[in-house]
C-alpha positions in Angstrom: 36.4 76.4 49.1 38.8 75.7 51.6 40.3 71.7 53.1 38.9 73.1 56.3 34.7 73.1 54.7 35.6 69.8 54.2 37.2 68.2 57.6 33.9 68.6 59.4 33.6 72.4 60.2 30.5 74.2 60.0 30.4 76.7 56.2 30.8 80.0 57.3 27.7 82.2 56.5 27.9 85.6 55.8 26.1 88.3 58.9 23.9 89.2 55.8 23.1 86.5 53.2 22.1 88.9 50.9 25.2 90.6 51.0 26.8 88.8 48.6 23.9 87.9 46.5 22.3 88.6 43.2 19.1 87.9 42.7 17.7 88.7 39.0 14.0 89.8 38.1 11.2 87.8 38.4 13.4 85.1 40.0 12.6 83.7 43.6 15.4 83.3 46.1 14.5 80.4 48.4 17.1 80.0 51.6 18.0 77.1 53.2 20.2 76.3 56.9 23.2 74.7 56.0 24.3 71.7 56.9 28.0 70.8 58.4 29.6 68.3 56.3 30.7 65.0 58.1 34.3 64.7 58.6 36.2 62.9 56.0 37.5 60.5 58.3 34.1 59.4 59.0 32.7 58.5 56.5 31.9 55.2 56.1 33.6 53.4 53.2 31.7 50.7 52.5 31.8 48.8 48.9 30.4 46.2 47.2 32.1 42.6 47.2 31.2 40.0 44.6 29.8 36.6 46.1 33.0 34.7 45.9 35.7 36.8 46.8 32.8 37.0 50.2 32.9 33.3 50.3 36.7 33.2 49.5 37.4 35.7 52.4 35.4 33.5 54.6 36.7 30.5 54.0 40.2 32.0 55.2 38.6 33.2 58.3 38.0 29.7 59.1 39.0 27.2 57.2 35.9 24.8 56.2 38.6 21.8 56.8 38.4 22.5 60.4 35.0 21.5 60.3 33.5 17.8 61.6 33.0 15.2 58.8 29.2 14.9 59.7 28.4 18.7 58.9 27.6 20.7 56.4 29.1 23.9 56.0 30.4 26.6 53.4 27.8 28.4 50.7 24.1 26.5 50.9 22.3 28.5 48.5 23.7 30.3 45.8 21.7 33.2 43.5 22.7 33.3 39.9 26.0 35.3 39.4 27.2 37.5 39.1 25.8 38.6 42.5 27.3 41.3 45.0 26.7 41.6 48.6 26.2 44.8 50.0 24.9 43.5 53.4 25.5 40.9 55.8 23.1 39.5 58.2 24.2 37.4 60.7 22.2 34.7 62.9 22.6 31.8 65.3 19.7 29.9 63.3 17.9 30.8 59.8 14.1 30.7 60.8 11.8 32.2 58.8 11.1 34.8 60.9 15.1 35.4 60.5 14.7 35.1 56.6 11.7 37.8 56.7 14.0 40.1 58.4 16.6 40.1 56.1 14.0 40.2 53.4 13.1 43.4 54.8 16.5 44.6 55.5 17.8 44.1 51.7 20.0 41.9 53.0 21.9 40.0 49.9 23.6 37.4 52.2 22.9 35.3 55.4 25.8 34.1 57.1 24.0 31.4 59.9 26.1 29.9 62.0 23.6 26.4 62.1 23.3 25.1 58.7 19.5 25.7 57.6 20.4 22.5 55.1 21.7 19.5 57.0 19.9 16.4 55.4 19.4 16.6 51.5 16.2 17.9 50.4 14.4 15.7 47.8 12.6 19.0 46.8 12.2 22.3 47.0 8.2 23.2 47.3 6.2 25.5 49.8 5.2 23.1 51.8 8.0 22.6 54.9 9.8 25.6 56.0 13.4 24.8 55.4 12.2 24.5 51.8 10.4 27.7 52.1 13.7 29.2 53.4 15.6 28.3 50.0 12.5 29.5 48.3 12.7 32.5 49.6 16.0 32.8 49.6 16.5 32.3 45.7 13.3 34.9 45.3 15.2 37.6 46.9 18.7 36.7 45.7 20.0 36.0 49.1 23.3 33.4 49.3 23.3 31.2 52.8 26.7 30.5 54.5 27.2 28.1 57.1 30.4 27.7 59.3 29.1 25.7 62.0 31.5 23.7 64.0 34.4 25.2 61.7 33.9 28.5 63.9 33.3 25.9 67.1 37.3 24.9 66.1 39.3 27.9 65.3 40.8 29.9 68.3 39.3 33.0 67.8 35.7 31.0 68.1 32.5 29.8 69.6 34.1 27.9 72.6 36.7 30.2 73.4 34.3 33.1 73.4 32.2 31.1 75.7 35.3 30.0 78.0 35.2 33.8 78.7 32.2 33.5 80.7 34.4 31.6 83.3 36.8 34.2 84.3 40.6 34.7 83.9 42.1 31.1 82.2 44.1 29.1 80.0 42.7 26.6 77.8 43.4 23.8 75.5 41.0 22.0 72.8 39.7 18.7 74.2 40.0 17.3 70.3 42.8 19.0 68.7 42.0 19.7 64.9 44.9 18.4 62.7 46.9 20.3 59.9 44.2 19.9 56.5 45.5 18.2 53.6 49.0 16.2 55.6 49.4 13.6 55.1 48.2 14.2 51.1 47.2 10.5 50.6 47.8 7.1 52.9 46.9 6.5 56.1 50.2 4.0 56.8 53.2 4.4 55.7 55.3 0.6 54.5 59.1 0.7 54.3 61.2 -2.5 53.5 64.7 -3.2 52.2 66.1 -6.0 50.0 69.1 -6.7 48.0 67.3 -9.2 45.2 66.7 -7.3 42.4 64.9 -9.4 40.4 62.4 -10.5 43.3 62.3 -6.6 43.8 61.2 -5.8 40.0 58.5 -8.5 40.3 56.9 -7.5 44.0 57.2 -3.8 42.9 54.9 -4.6 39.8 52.5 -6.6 41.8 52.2 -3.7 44.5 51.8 -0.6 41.6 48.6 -2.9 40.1 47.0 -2.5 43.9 44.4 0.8 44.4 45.2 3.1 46.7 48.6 3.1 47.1 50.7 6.4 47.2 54.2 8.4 46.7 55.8 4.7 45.8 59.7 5.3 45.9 62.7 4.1 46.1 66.3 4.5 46.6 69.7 3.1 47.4 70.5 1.5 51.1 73.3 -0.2 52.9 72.4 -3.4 55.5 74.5 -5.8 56.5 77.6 -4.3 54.5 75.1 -4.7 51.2 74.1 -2.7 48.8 70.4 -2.7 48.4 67.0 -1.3 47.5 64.9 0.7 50.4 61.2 1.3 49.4 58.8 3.5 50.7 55.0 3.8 50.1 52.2 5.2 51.5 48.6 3.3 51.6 45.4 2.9 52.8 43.9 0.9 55.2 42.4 -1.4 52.7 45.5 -1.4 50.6 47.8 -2.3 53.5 46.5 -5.7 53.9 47.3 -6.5 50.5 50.1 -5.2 50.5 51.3 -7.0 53.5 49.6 -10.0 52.1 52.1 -10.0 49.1 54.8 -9.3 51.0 54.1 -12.2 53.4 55.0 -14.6 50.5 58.2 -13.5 51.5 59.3 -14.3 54.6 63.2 -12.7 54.8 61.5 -9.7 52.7 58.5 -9.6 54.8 60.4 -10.1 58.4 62.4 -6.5 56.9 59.3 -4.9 56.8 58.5 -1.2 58.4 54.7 -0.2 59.3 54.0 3.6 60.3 50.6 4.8 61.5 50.7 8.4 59.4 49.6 10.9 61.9 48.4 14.7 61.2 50.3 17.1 62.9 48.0 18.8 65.7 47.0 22.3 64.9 47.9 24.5 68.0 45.1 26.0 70.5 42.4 24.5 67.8 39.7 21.9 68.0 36.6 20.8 69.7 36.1 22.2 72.9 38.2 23.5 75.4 39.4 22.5 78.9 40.0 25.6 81.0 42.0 25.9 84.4 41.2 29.1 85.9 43.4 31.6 87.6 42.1 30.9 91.0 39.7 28.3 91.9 36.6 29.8 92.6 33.2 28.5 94.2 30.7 26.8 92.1 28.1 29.5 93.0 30.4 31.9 91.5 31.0 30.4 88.4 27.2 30.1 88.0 26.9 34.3 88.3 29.6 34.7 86.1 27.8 32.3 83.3 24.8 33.7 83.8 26.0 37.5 83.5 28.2 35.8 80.3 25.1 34.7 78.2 22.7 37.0 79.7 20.9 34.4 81.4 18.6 34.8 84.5 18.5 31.0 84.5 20.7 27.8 84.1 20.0 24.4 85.0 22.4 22.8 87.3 23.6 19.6 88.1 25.3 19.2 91.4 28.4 16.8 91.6 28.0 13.7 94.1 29.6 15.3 97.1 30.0 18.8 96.1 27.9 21.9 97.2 27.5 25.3 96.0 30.9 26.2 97.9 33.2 23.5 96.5 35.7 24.9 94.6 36.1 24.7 90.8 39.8 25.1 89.4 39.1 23.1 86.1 36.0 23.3 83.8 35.2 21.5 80.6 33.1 23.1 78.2 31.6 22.8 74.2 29.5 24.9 72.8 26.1 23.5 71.5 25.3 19.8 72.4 28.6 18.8 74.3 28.1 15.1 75.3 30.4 13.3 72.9 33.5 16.0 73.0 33.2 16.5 77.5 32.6 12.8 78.0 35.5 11.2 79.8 37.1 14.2 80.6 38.4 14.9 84.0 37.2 18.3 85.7 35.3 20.2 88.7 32.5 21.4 85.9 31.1 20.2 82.7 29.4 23.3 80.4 27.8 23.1 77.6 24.3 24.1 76.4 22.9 20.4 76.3 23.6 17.0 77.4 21.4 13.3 77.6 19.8 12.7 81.1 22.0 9.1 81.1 25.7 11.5 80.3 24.6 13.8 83.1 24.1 10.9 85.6 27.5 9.7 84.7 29.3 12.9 85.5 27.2 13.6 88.5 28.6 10.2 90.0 31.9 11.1 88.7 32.0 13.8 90.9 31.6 16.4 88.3 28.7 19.1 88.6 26.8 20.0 85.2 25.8 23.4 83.8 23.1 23.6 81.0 22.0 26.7 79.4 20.1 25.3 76.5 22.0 24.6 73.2 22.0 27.9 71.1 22.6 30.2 74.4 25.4 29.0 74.3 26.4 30.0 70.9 24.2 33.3 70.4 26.4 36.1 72.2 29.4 34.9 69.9 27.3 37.0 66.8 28.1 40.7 68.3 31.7 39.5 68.5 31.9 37.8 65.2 30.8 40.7 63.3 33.1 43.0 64.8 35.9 40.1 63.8 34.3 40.3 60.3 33.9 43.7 59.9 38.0 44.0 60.1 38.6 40.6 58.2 36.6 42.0 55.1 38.0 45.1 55.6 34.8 47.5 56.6 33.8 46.7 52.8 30.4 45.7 53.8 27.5 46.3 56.2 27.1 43.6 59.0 24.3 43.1 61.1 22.9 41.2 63.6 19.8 39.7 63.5 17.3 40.9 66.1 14.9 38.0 65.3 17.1 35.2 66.0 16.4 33.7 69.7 16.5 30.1 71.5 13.3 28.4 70.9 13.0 27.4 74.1 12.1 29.6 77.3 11.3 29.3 80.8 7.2 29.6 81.5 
């Protein structure tokens, strides 16, 4: 047979199929249409990938570092390994409508983007349905994944696919993330200088006997035209005022005394939300069409800024994905958007000037899914099937 059969051209068939057959006695010959081959090039190579080299692949797409210190995110539920995921269902929220269609759809892992475990559970029983979720969950040996605000951080994420709704822009994370891991311990950093050696040997062994104190060094200086002794620490809060406590007894020592906030480096276009200064300024009725066509909305609710109409022009807009009260408060701008906010942080902006745009919490987060599993789908290398759910919608609706 030649390459060509098998780069998607049709099997040439003989004028006369019989021509070139032999059929024996008492033997029946039963024909069939053939059947093009698919292109090679087409076909879709899709392996298996064991659990954690999933969840290790994950974690690289967004680092779990990146993520709040109130949330809980990475691998919820784990089946028994060795486990291998085949398929990949994604949702905004794990309901157990969601769980039933992944059930149904053999899928061997949920990736949902709000974590279905937030408080402990005491127990895991039938009788409240994020309990029933695990339950299930573990029946049909199904992991659960949960970025959460990781995803809300990163560039390539939740709030800057939801900036897109605005139009042409820049933007810039209202709360930059900082590098993970830097400093590696301390929170202050104390530096003094002496030339009294033996006063030196006996504070140094006083300061090693305090918890919490890090990278403790030292090394040769000049002052004054003297040879002395420079030492550098790092510390914690905590151990910083006992530190300075023992060095107080000390008044020349302590007078020669050094204290540096330790400060993260900022991690560039990531964080929590994102302030965005558009192109052109446009009008605010605009910006509501364009939002609305964004999250496939036929309704947002709409705060209007004290003084501004429909016409005023917006050149800056605020936004966070989710409930956005704590990361757009304070923040100067023409618009605040977000999916949800308190009645008493809407009043403020409105007085402030700045008009408000809610579209309930998880519209704002839901359209991110189609784009996500495209991301995915080249970040795990086509190894896997992603889909996304069809069950997973906002609770709430307009009657």
């Amino acid at each position: 047979m030649g390459l060509h059969h098998l780069l998607g051209q049709p099997l040439p068939v003989p004028e006369n199929p019989f021509d070139r057959c032999m059929v024996l006695p008492g033997t029946q010959l039963v024909l069939r249409p053939l059947r093009c081959i698919p292109a090679l090039g087409r076909l879709p190579l899709r392996t298996l990938m064991d659990l954690r080299e999933l969840v290790s692949a994950l974690n690289n797409f967004a680092s779990l570092s990146l993520a709040a210190s109130w949330d809980n995110v990475g691998l919820l539920v784990e089946p028994s390994p060795p486990h291998t995921v085949n398929t990949l269902l994604l949702t905004n929220d794990l309901t157990e409508e969601v769980m039933e269609e992944a059930v149904q759809k053999k899928a061997d892992f949920i990736l949902s983007y709000h974590p279905p475990i937030f408080t402990p559970l005491k127990r895991v029983t039938w009788k409240t349905w994020k309990e029933r979720l695990v339950v299930r969950a573990l029946e049909h040996r199904i992991g659960i994944y949960s970025p959460h605000t990781a995803y809300d951080a990163i560039p390539h994420g939740v709030n800057n696919w939801l900036a897109k709704g605005l139009g042409a822009c820049t933007s810039v994370p209202l709360q930059p993330s900082t590098a993970p891991g830097y400093p590696a311990e301390g929170t202050h950093r104390v530096e003094f200088c002496t030339g009294d050696t033996e006063h030196l040997d006996m504070v140094l062994s006083k300061i090693k006997d305090i918890q919490e104190i890090s990278c403790l060094t030292t090394f040769p200086a000049r002052a004054e035209d003297e040879e002395q002794t420079r030492v550098s620490l790092n510390c914690s809060q905590k151990a910083l005022m006992e530190v300075v406590a023992l060095l107080s007894q000390n008044s020349l020592l302590y007078h020669k005394t050094e204290i540096l906030l330790l400060q993260k480096p900022l991690l560039p276009h990531t964080g929590m939300g994102r302030l965005c200064t558009l192109s052109e300024p446009v009008s605010l009725s605009d910006v509501i069409e364009r939002i609305k066509s964004h999250l496939k909305l036929r309704h947002i609710r709409l705060a209007m800024g004290m003084g501004k109409t429909l016409e005023s022009p917006v050149k800056k807009a605020a936004l966070c994905a989710g409930s956005g009260s704590s990361v757009l408060k304070g923040t100067e701008a023409d618009l605040y958007l977000t999916g949800e906010m308190s009645h008493h942080d809407v009043l403020d902006a409105v007085a402030n000037g700045i008009s408000v745009i809610l579209c309930e919490h998880s519209n704002t987060e839901r359209g991110f899914l189609s784009e996500l599993r495209d991301m995915l789908a080249i970040h795990l290398q086509n190894k896997i099937n992603i889909i996304v759910s069809e069950k997973d919608r906002d609770p709430l609706q307009v009657a």
